[in-house]
Each structure stands twice: as C-alpha cells, then as structure tokens.
N, C-alpha and C positions, 0 to 999 in steps of 0.2 A: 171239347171239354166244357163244364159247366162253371162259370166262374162268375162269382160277387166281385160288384165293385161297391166298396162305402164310399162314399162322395161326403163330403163336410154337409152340415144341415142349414147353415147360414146362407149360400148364393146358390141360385136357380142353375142347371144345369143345361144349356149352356148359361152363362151368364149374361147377362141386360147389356149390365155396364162393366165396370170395373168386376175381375174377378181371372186370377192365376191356376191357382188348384183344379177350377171347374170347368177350365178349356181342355186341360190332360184328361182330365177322364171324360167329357162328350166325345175329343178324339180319338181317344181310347179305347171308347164303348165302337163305335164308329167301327173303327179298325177291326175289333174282333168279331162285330154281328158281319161285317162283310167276308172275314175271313172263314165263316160257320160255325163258332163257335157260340156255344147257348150262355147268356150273357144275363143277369142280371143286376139293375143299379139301383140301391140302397139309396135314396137324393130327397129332395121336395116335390110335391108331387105337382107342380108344375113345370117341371124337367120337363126336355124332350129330346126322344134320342130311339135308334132303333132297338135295343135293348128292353128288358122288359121292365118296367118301374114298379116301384114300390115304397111305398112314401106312409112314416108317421103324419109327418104333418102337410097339409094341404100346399103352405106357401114357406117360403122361405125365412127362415129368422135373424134377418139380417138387424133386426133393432137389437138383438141381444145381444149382439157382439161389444156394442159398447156400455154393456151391462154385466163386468167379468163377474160379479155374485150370483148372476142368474145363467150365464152361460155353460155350468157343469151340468148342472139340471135337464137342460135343453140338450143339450149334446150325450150324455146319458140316457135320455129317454130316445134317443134315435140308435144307438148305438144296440140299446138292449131289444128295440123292434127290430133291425135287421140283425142278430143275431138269434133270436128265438125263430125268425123267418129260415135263417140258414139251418139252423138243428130241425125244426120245422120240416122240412124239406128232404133232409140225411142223405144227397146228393149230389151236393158241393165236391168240386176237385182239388178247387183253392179260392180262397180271401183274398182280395186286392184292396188294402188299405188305406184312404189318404183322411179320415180324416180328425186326425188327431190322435191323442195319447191317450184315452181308454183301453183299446181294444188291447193295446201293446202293454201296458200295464196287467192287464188282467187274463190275458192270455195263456198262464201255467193254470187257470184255475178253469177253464173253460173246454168242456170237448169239443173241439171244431175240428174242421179241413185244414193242411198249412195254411199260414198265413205269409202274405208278404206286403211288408208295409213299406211305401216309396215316402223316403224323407223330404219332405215337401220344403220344407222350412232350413233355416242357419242355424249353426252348429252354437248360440245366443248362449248368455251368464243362464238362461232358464233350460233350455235345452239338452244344452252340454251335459247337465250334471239328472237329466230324466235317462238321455240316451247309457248314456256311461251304469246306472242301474240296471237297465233290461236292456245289456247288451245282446246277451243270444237269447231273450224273451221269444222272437218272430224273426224270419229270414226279412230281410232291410235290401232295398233299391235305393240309392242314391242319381240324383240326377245332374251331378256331373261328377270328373274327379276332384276338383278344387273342392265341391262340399264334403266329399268323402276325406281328404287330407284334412281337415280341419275336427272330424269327429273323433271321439273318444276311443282308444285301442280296444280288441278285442269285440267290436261290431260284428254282426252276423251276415256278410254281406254277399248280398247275392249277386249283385251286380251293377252296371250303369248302364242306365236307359237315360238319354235327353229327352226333354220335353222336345214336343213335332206342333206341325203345322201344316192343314190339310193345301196344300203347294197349288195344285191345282183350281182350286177357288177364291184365291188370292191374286186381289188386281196387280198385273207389273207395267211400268212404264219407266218407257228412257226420256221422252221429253217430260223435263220436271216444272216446277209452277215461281221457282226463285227462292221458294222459304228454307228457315230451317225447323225442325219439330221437335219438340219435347213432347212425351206423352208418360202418363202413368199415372198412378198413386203421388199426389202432391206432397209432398213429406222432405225435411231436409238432407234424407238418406240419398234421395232419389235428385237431389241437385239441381233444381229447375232453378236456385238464384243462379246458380256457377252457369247453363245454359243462357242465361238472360246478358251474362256477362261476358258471353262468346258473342253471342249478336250485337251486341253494343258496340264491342271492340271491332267487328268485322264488318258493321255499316248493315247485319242482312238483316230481314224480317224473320223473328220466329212466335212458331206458330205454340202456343201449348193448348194442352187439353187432358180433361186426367176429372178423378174422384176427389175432392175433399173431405176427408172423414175429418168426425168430430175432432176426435185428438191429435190433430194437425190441423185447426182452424188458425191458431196463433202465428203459428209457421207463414201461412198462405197472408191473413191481412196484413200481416208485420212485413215481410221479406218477399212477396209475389205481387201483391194489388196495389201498391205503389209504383214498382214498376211499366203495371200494365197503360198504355196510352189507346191501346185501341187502334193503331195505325203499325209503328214498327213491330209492339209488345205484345200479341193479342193472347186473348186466353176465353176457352172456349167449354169451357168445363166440363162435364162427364157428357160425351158424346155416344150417338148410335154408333153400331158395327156397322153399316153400311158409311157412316160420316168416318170413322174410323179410318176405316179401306182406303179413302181415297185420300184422309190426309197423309197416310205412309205414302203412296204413290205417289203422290206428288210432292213430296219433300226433295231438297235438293239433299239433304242429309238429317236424318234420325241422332240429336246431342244425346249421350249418357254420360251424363256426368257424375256418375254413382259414386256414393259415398261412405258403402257399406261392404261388406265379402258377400255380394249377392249369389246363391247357390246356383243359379240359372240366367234365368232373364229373357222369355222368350219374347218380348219386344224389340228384341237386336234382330231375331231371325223374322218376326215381321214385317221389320224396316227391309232386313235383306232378301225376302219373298218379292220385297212390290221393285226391286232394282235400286233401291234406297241405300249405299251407305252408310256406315255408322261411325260416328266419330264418339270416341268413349275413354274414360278414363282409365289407368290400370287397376282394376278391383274387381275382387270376386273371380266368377267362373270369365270376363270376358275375352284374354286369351285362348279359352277352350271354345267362343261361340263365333269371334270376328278372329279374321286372317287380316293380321295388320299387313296396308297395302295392298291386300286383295281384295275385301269385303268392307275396307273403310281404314281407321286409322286408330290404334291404340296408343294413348297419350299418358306422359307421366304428371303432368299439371294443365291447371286452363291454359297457359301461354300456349302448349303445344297443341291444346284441341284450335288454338286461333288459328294456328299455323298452316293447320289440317283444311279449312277449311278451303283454303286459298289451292288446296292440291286434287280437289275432287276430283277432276276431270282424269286422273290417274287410276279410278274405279271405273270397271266395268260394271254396268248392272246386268248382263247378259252372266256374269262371271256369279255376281251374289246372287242371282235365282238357281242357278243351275248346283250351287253349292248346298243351298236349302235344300232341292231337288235330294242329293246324293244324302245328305247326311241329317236332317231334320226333317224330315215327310211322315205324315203318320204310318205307311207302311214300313219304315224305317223304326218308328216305335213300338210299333203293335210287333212287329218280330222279335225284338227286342225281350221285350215283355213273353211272348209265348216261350221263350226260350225260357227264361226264369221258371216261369207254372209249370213245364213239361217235367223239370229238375226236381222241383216240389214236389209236383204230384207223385202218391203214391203208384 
C-alpha cells in the first residue's frame, strides 16, 4: 500500500526531547517501511525515518506552540502542503492522520484517499464538543478503550491500536540502582509533587526528569524546586534518549501519579520494557496498560502507592518485558494499524 502519515509540525520526528505523538509515528513509519509498504511522512524536515520525508518547513516549530494566535497559521500551512502533495501524487491508498483538527474538519470538502485519524489527545471541555461535530467526518483510531469510552456517541470508529514500543532496543535490567523515577511533561496533571511525597514518606531517593514548558513554569518553581535538595530529590530536566534509557532501567520503580484520564501513557510500557515496575495511581487508560501485581501496582491514593512501594520484590521484571513483548511492540502496532488501511482502502 502507499500510505501518508501527517506527523504534527511542532516536534522533530523522532523527537530530541520530550514528545508523545512523534514517537507513534517514527515507530510507526518504522513498522510499515519494514513491512514493504511505500510510506510517506508529511513532518519537519529534520525528521529521520526510513520513510520518504517531505517537509514545508526545514525545522520544527516548536516556539509556536506557545503562541496559540500564530499556531492555526503554522499548522495550516503544513497541513495544505501535505495535502496538495497527496492530490499531487493521485496514488494514495490511505491518510494516517495525527496531526490535529484541520484535516478532520475539512475533510467533506476535500477529494482525497480515506482517511483515518488516530485520537491522539482526551476527550477535554475543547475536544469533546470538536469530536462530537465531525463525528463520521474521517474513520477515527482510538488508542486505547478508556479513551474511546469517554468520547462523544456516534464516532466513526475504526478501531484500537495501543501506542508500541520498539522492545528490542530498549535497555532491561534486573539489578536496579535503589531510586525511584518520575519522568515526563512537569505539569500538575502529571503528579510529580504526589511522586516527591511517595519518596519522602518511604525514606527512597527519587529521581525526576521531564520538559518544563512555559505554561507550567509556576507549577515547577512553586510546588517541584523547593522540594528539590540535590541528594534525596534530584531533578534533572529534559534529558537525552540515551540518559533516558538508562534512568527506566535502572529505577527500582517508575511513580505515576496521574492526575488526569490520560488516554494512553506510553511511559508505563517504557518503565515496563527496561523490567521496571510501575506504581500508578487509578486514572485514565492505566488499568488497560499495567496488570496490577503483575507489571507493578495500581493504587487508589498516595497512602497506597507508599504501600506499593514496600512490595516490589513481588514484580517480576522478566514478567513486565515479556508483556510489552506480547502486547505493545511496534510489530504488534504496525498490524494493528494495516488492519484498519486494508478496511479503508478502496
């Protein structure tokens, strides 16, 4: 098959640093140029991927993002280069969409190949009521069931695909280094005081590391850098993928202390790639990602993520790799996905 992928025009393909969206489709792309299929991705043109690229803009526009007046503009004009490229072409099978609400808006007016657009995002007061308009506008991928349960009835839904994780290039280790890890997007969704408040009460060291965006500076100097002392509290801020890798591996356990209905979270299956544990609170998709007691422990408050911490030794990490193996692997998404295009396709 010949198939577009539009990648968001904001973070580099794979991503530097912080960046969710743009690891599903390098895996993605990944997945389908190994599988043969003719693949191209719509991104910034310092992507890299085996796929063929094709890029408005050189680099990534990741300043605009915190400029939402200029971000229609930006996101617009990428959206209409890789669509004049697709009609350009007249050889498309199918659209693989992630990024954003243009295309899915204006998609009755446009002659193209199916589309299918993977809901990357929650079902948010902003969302809810875009999806709930163009419900059957594009066939829709949800990535898991929790997000699909929470969107607006009469969706056009083609199916569920979990976000992957390429298993095999991901460090695993049983002997761990003592800490525990928070990682992510620093924001109060994402819990890293409730984290800070696990290790305190538990005596351990935890480790954080993660993106500060502008619009959660408050958050971070108010409620995170007071905390931090540099010995039990450390914080290590937007880290390389290679420093990455080895903080999952070496954590004694991966805290999620989430505080939002996050629709995925492939941070849990990274912690449980490197043999890591995850100790998480009940919200969102994490039911659907960790087997409590098998893959770590799912909690209804911090008392019981304390609790958790003290029962580690009850996880196998032999157990949480081989589970990513079975059920989050990018060949486990990339089929996923072929299934849906084959359906699509004319």
């Amino acid at each position: 098959m010949k198939i577009a992928q539009i990648a968001p025009p904001w973070i580099t393909v794979p991503p530097a640093g912080y960046g969710g969206t743009e690891w599903v489709v390098k895996h993605l792309c990944d997945g389908l140029a190994a599988a043969g299929h003719e693949v191209v991705l719509f991104a910034s043109g310092d992507s890299r991927t085996p796929a063929e690229l094709r890029a408005l803009f050189a680099e990534p526009q990741t300043a605009m993002m915190a400029l939402p007046s200029a971000m229609t503009s930006y996101d617009a004009r990428h959206l209409s280069y890789a669509i004049s490229q697709i009609r350009a072409d007249g050889d498309f099978d199918v659209i693989h969409d992630h990024s954003g609400f243009l295309l899915v808006a204006f998609r009755a007016m446009l002659d193209l190949p199916p589309v299918l657009h993977t809901v990357h995002c929650a079902f948010d007061t902003h969302a809810y009521p875009f999806y709930q308009q163009f419900a059957d506008a594009v066939a829709y991928a949800s990535i898991s069931e929790f997000q699909r349960s929470l969107a607006p009835p009469g969706m056009a839904w083609a199916g569920t695909v979990h976000n992957a994780l390429p298993v095999d290039g991901w460090p695993f280790e049983t002997r761990k280094d003592g800490y525990l890890l928070a990682f992510g997007r620093v924001c109060e969704d994402k819990g890293f005081h409730l984290a800070i408040d696990v290790a305190r009460a538990t005596g351990r060291r935890l480790i954080m590391a993660g993106v500060v965006q502008d619009w959660y500076r408050d958050y971070f100097e108010q409620r995170i850098v007071p905390q931090i002392d540099g010995d039990q509290i450390v914080f290590e801020d937007e880290v390389t993928e290679e420093r990455k890798r080895e903080l999952f591996a070496g954590a004694d356990a991966f805290l999620f202390p989430i505080l939002w209905p996050e629709p995925f979270g492939l941070v849990m299956v990274e912690a449980m790639a490197a043999g890591t544990p995850v100790i998480a609170l009940r919200n969102g998709s994490v039911g659907e990602v960790v087997d409590d007691g098998v893959t770590g422990f799912i909690c209804d408050d911090i008392d019981g993520m304390i609790t958790a911490v003290g029962r580690l030794s009850e996880i196998d990490p032999y157990t949480c790799r081989h589970i990513v193996e079975e059920r989050f692997s990018v060949a486990t998404m990339t089929a996923g996905y072929e299934a849906l295009y084959r359906r699509l396709a004319p």
